[in-house]
N, C-alpha and C positions, 0 to 999 in steps of 0.2 A: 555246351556250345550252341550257337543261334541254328543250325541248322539241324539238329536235331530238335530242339524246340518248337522248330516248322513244323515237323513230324505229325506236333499234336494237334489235328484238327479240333479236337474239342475246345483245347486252348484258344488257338486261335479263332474260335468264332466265339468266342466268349468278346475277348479282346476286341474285333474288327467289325463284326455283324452291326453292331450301332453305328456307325461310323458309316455304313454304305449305304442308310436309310433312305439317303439323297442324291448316289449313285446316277449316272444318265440312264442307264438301264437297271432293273430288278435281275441281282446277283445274290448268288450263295454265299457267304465269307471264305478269303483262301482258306483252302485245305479242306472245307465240305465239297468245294468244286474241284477236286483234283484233277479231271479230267481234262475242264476247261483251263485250269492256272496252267495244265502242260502243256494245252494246246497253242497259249500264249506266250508260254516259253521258249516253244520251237520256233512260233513266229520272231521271236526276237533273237534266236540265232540265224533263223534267214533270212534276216535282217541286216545283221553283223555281218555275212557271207556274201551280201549282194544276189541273192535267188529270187528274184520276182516272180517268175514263175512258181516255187511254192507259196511265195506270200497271199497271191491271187487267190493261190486252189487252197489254203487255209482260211481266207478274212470271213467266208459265207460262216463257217464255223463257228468263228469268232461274236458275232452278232447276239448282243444283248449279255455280254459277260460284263464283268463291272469294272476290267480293261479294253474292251471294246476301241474307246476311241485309240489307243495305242496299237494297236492289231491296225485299226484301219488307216493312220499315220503312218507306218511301217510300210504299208499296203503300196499307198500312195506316194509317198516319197522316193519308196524304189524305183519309180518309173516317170520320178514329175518332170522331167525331161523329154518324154512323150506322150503328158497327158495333155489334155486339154482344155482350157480353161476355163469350160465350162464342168468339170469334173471338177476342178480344183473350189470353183465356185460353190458347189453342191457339198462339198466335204466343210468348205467353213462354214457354212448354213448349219449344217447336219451337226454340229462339234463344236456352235458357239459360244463363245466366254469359256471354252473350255482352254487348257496351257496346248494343246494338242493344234487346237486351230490357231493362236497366234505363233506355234513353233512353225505350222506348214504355211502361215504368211508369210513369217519372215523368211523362211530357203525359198518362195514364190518371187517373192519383191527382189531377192537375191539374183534370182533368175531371169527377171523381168529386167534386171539392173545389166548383167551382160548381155542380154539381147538389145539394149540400148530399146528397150518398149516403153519410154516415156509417159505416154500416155496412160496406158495401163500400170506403170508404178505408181503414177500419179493417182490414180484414182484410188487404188489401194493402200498405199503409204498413211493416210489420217487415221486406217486404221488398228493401224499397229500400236498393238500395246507395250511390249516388252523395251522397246526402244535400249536396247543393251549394246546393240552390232555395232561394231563400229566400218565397217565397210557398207551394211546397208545406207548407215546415216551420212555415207562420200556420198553415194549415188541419190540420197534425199536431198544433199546440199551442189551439186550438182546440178538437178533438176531445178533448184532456185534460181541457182546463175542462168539459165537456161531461160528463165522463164523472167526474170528480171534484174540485168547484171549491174545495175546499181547498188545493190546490195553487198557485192562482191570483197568490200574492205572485212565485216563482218563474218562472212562464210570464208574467206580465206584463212583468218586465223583460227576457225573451225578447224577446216581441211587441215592445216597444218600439224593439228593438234593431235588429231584422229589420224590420221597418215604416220604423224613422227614414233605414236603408240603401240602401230600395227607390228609388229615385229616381224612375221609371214608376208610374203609376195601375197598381192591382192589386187582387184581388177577395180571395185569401188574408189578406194582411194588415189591407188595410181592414174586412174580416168580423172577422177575431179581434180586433182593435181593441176595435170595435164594441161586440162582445158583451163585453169587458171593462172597456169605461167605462158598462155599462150593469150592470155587477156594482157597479160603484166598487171596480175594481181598476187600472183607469187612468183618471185623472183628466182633465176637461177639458183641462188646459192641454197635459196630454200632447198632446193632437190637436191644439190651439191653432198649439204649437210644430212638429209635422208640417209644418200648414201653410203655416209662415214656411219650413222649411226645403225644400218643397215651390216652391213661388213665388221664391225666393231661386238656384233650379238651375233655374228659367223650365217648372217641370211644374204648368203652371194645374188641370190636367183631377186630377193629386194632390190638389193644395190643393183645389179643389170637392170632395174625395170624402171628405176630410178635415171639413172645412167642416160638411160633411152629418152627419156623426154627432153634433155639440153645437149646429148653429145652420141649421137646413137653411129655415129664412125668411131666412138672409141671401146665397144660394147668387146672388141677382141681383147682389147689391153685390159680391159676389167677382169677377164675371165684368164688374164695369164697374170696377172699379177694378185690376186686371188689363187694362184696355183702355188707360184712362187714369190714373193714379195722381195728377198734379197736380190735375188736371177733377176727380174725385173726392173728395180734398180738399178745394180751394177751395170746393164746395157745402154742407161736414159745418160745424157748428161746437161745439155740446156732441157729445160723444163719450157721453154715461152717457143722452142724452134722446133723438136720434135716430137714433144707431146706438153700436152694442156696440163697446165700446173695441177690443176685440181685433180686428176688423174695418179701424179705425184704425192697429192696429199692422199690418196685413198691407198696409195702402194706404203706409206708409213704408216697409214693407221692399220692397215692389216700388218705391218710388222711389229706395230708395237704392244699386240694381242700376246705375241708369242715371245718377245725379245724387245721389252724397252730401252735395255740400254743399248742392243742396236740402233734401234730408231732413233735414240739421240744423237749418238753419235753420225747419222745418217745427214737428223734434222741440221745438227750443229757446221759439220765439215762440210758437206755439199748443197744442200737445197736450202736452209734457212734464206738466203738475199734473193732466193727465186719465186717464194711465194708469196703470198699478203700476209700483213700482220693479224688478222682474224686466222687465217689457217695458220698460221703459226704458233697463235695462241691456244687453238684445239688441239693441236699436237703436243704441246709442253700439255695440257690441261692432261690430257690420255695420257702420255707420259708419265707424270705423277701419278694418276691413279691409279695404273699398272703396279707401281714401284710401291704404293702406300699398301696396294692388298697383299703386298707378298709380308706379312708381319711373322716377327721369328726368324725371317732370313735375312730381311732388308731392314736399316734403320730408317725411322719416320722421315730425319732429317736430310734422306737421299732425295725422298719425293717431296720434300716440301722445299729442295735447291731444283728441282725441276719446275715446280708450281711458282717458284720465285721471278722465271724467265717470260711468266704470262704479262704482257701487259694493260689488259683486262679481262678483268674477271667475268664479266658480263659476257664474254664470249664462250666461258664453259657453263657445259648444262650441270644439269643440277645434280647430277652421278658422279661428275667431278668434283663439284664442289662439295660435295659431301663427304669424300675422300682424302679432300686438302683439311678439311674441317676434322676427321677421324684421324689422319694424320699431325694435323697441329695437338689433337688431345691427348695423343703418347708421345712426343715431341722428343719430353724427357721426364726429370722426374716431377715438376709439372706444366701442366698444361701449356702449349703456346695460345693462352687466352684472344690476343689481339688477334693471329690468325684466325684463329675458333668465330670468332664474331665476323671478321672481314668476308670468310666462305661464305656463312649463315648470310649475309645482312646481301649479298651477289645472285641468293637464289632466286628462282621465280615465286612467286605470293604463293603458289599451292605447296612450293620446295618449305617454305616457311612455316607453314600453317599447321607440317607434321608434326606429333608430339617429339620425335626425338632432338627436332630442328628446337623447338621453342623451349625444351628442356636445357638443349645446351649452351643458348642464344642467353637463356634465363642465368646460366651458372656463368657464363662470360663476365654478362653485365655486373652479376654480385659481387664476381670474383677481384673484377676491376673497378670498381665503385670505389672511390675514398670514405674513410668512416664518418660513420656517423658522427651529427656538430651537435653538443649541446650549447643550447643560446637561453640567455637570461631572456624574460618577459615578466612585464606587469600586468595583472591581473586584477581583478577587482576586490580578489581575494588578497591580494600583495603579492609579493615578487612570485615568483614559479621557474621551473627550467623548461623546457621544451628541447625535442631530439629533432633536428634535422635532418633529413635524407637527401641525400646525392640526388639527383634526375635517375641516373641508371643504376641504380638499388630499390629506385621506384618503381621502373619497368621491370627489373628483373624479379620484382616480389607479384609483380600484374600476373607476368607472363606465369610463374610458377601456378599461380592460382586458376590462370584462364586451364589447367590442363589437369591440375592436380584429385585426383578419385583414387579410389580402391583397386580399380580393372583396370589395367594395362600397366606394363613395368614403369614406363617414363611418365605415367598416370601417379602412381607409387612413389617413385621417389622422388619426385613435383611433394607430392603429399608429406613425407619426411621432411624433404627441407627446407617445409613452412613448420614444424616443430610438432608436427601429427603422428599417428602412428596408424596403419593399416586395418582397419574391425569392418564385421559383416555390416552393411548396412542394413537400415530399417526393413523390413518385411514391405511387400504394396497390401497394397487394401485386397481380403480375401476375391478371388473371380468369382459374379455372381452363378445363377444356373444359368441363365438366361445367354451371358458370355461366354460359359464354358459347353453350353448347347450349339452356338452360333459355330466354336472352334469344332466340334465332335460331327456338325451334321454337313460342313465345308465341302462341297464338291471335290474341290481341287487336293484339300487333304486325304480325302478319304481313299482318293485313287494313288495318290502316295503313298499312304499308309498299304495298301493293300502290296503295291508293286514290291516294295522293301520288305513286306512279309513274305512273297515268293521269291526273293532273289534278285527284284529286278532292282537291285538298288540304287543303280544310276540314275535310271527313269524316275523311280521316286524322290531321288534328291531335287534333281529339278525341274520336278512338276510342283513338288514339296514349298523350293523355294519359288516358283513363280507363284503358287498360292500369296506367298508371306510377303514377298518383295516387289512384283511388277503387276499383278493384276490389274492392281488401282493405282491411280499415282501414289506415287511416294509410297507405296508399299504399304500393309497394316499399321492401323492406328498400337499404340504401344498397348491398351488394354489386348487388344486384338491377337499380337503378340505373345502378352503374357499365357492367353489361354491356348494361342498354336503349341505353345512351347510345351503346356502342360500335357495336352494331347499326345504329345510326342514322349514325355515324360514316362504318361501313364503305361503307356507303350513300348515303354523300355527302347524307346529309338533314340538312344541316345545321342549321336552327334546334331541332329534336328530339333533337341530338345534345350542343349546348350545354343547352337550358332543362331536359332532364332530369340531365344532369351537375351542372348547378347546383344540382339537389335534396339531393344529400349534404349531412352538417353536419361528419361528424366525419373524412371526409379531401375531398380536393379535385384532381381528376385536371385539371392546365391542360392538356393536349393537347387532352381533350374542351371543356375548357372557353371555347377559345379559343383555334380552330382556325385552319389559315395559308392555306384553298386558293387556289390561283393566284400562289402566293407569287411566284415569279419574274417573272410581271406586275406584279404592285401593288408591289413592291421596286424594279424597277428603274424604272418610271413616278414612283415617288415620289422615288428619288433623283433624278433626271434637270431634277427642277424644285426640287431642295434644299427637301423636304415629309419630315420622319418617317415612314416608311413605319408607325413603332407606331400612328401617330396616323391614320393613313389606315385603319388594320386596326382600330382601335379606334370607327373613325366607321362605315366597314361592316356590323360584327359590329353594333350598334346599330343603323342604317339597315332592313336587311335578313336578317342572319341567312345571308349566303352566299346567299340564294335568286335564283337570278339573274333568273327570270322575273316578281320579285315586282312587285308594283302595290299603289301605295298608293289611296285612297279621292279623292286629288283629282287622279292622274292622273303619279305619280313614278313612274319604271321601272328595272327590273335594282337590281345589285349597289347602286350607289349613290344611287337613287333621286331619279334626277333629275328634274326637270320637264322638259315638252318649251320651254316659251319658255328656260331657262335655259339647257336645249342648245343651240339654237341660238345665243342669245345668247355663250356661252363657247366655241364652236366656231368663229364668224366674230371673237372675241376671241383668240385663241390662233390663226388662221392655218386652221383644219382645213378646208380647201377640200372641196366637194361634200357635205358633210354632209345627210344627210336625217334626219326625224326616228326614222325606223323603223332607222336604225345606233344609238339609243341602245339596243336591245337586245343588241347583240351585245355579249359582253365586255367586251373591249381597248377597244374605243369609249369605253364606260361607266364604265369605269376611267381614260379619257385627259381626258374631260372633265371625271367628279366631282372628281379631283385639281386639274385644272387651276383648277376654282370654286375649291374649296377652297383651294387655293393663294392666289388673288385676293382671298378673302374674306379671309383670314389679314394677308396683307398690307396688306389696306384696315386692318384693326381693331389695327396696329401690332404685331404677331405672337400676340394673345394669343391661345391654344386655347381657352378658355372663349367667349370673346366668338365666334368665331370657328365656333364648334361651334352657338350659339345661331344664329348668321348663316343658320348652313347646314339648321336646320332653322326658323328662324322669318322668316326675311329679314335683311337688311343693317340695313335702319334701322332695326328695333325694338333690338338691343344698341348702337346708335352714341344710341339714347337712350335706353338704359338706363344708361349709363356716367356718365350727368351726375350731378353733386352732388359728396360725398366722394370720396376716393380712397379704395378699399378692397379688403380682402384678398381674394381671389377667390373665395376659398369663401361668403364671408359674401356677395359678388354674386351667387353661383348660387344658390344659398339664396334668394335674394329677386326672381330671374326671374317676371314675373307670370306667366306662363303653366306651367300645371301640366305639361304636355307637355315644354315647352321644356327649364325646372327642371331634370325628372329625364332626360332628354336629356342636355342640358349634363355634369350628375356622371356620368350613365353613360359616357359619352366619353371622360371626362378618368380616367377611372377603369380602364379596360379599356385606354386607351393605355399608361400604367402600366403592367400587367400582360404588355402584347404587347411594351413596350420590356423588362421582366423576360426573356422567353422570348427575344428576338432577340437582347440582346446577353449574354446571360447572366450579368449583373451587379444587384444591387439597384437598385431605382430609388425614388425620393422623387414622390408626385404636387403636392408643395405647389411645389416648385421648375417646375412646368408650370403651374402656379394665379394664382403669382404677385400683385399689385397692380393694380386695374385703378380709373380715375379719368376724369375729361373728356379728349378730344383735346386733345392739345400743339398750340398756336397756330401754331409756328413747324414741324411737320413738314407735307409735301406735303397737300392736299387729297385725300379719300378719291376712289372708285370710285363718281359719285352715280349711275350708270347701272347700279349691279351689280344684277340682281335680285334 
């Protein structure tokens, strides 16, 4: 286990000591400084606690350890609310170019942005690096309007953008808003529509804040029809005499969160002739999408007679239309292709630009393309044939190609159905020392690396990634890259070894990218119960990232992050006498058991990996009812997983299994032949595992 491994200082200063050469201060490696790594420690749970008062009577201690700037972050932050800005001054000086000093810029500017301190934002705003925040950057585009509101067509669809993103109530955006539907450079509905999409992701306190800049007398009805959506209704009856239409539309869109076919029948019998044909069309839009995620209960064709009622498309976002588009692909037994392209060809240029959009966009065109024309031609050689192509067998061979690679599932089978098959790419060009010196003696690394070696591994991830991604523009050059990764590698940090490998575009290193540790456990565990061991290494590397201590949010552990009822329950299923639940941390445990689920699951769902992979991250019976209705091609079932988790789970699984059976057996692999057809349970095979968890 990793934490035992801490244990060994010796280790670890083997490991880290190089790595801190370049440290801001001259430090010990973790685990020769035990003293210090603990005194950093406790600063970082009184931290977590909000104790300034010990943070203060700790920092003097903290001075010259080789997390330092983090102690005196912690320090400061605690109290940036009555420091002084000449204190805050003195800390970025003291901490420059370091992640620490653009983290306490950007909560400064944050702070400077609610006090409405223009001036002082402004002065400080050029020098922010990280430029990630999307509230700081209301309050930057804000201070433009401010400063020159000619500009204002350009930063409004800014604002718009970053605003409609925000999902949380927020003071950045809803200010810059504000102040630009009081120019009339964004228009009511703009806020209108915040609102719905606000209320619709269940962030009431948004929508109120929304609400308030065009209609702040109707801020009671918001917060009761948010309580109750039918009760609220039932009481309204002109929509134009006693309350404002759009009030109306926000009391259906929160109904049809919970009860679509109420809201239609709501939309349909009383209020459709009361509102405009734009909020009519969001509501049929929601509508459908509602009806299309419930797959296994509901047929496609319910929400795709709802999505029928839209009378432009352009008026739903692109969540719906991706929806009507998931919907038209289980239709029936195939595809409604012209649907499929009409969603696709509706969305915005970025809705477009996704690989799943272009992949499906791709198979539309092929699928509806007339064949190909053979046409006589003279040549100089004599007669000859030549093959013709349609226009949209031309785009749809473009599009497959603009997207098709080894790495990503819709990457993958872009790659299949140009006639390829799946293999490791080329090796890059070995990193010289010089490279791999540049990545080892990194500031920004080195204090990541240290922080994840004592536990702090949050802090290490992103200082780790501000190293790699926002230091410098555009983030590290890909050689640069290649050698963070290997650093990370070397270091057995695996999830910072892959997610920064994975940043290259133009070569692609699978060692880093999809690494084998513990190979001769999970190999031989996997054969031993006739499991893939790709598929086992492909559920991992997803699960967890190698991290063997990791914990998930609702209580999964290790490598394969299992729950503790399911260990146990798989543990007295498979024989494993005396099991407690504190062995799911140890390894081999954790490896004997997730195989083993996984195994059972596999088997329960009649061997499908997809179904199988959803099992294992959503439960058994959410994919044993997902399966109902059509029989369908497996891809186009992942595609239409309602749970957004789940979805990109599921591909990424079946996609990196792919890639690890590529490296194991050293042969090309196909991921459509793992995808396969997946349809209702066959009557006449054995009854599932109704007790699996």
């Amino acid at each position: 286990m990793l934490y035992k491994f801490l244990c060994s200082a010796a280790v670890l200063a083997a490991l880290v000591a190089p790595a801190l050469a370049q440290s801001p201060s001259t430090a010990l490696p973790p685990g020769a400084n035990a003293a210090g790594d603990s005194l950093i420690v406790e600063m970082n749970k009184a931290f977590k606690r909000g104790d300034k008062g010990r943070l203060t009577q700790l920092l003097p201690q903290a001075r010259g350890h080789a997390l330092e700037p983090w102690a005196a972050y912690w320090e400061l932050k605690a109290r940036l609310g009555e420091a002084s800005p000449q204190e805050v001054q003195d800390f970025l000086a003291r901490y420059a170019g370091s992640y620490q000093e653009d983290r306490l810029r950007n909560d400064w500017l944050l702070l400077l942005g609610q006090r409405r301190d223009w001036a002082s934002f402004s002065a400080e705003y050029p020098k922010y690096r990280m430029n990630d925040d999307r509230e700081l950057r209301c309050y930057a585009l804000l201070v433009e309007h401010l400063k020159n509101p000619t500009q204002d067509a350009r930063l409004s669809g800014e604002v718009r953008k970053n605003w409609y993103a925000q999902r949380d109530a927020d003071d950045g955006c809803t200010a810059a808003a504000e102040r630009l539907v009081g120019s009339n450079n964004l228009t009511p509905l703009d806020v209108w529509q915040k609102a719905r999409l606000a209320l619709e992701a269940n962030r009431p306190k948004a929508a109120s804040n929304a609400v308030a800049i065009v209609a702040p007398e109707a801020l009671g009805m918001v917060a009761e029809l948010n309580s109750s959506p039918i009760k609220f209704l039932a009481g309204k009856y002109l929509a134009l005499r006693t309350v404002r239409k759009e009030i109306i539309t926000l009391a259906l869109v929160k109904l049809a969160i919970s009860d679509s076919e109420g809201a239609a029948s709501q939309l349909d019998g009383k209020w459709a002739l009361q509102l405009t044909a734009e909020e009519r069309n969001w509501l049929w839009g929601l509508i459908g999408k509602q009806t299309a995620s419930r797959m296994g209960t509901q047929p496609a064709g319910d929400a795709l007679q709802y999505y029928a009622r839209v009378t432009k498309d352009a008026d739903l976002t692109d969540d719906m239309l991706a929806w009507k588009a998931r919907a038209a692909l289980r239709a029936g037994t195939q595809p409604s292709w012209q649907l499929v392209l009409a969603a696709i060809n509706a969305m915005s240029e970025d809705g477009r630009k996704e690989p799943v959009w272009t992949y499906w966009k791709a198979r539309a065109l092929l699928a509806m393309s007339p064949p190909d024309i053979a046409t006589a031609v003279v040549t100089p050689q004599g007669p000859a044939t030549t093959t013709v192509m349609a226009p949209q067998r031309i785009e749809g061979l473009r599009l497959l190609q603009s997207i098709a690679s080894a790495s990503g599932f819709y990457e993958q089978l872009a790659l299949e159905d140009l006639g390829l098959k799946i293999s490791v790419p080329p090796k890059p060009a070995p990193l010289t020392a010089q490279e791999k010196d540049a990545a080892r003696l990194n500031p920004g690394l080195s204090r990541a690396t240290y922080a994840i070696m004592i536990g702090l591994r949050s802090e290490g991830v992103r200082e780790w990634n501000y190293a790699t991604n926002l230091h410098q523009k555009s983030g590290m050059g890909e050689r640069e890259l290649l050698a963070a990764a290997q650093v990370a590698c070397d270091r057995q940090i695996w999830d910072r070894c892959i997610n920064t490998s994975e940043r290259t575009t133009s070569v692609a290193d699978f060692e880093q990218r999809f690494p084998m540790p513990f190979q001769a456990a999970v190999v031989k565990r996997s054969q031993s119960i006739n499991l893939d061991p790709a598929y086992v290494y492909g559920l991992i590397r997803q699960e967890s990232r190698f991290i063997m201590d990791a914990r998930s949010g609702v209580g999964a552990s290790g490598l394969m992050q299992v729950m503790p009822a399911t260990a146990r329950w798989t543990a007295n299923k498979i024989g494993l006498d005396g099991f407690t639940p504190e062995q799911i941390n140890d390894r081999d445990t954790n490896i004997t058991i997730g195989t083993a689920y996984l195994k059972l699951a596999l088997d329960d769902l009649g061997g499908s990996m997809p179904m199988a992979a959803a099992a294992y991250n959503a439960g058994p019976g959410r994919p044993r009812t997902w399966r109902n209705g059509h029989v369908l091609d497996a891809a186009i079932w992942a595609e239409n997983v309602p749970f957004a988790e789940t979805r990109d789970y599921v591909k990424k699984v079946l996609s990196n299994t792919t890639n690890y059976a590529a490296i194991l057996t050293g042969q090309p692999q196909s991921l459509k032949s793992r995808l396969g057809m997946i349809g209702p349970r066959d009557a006449s095979m054995p009854e599932p595992y109704m007790d699996l968890p």
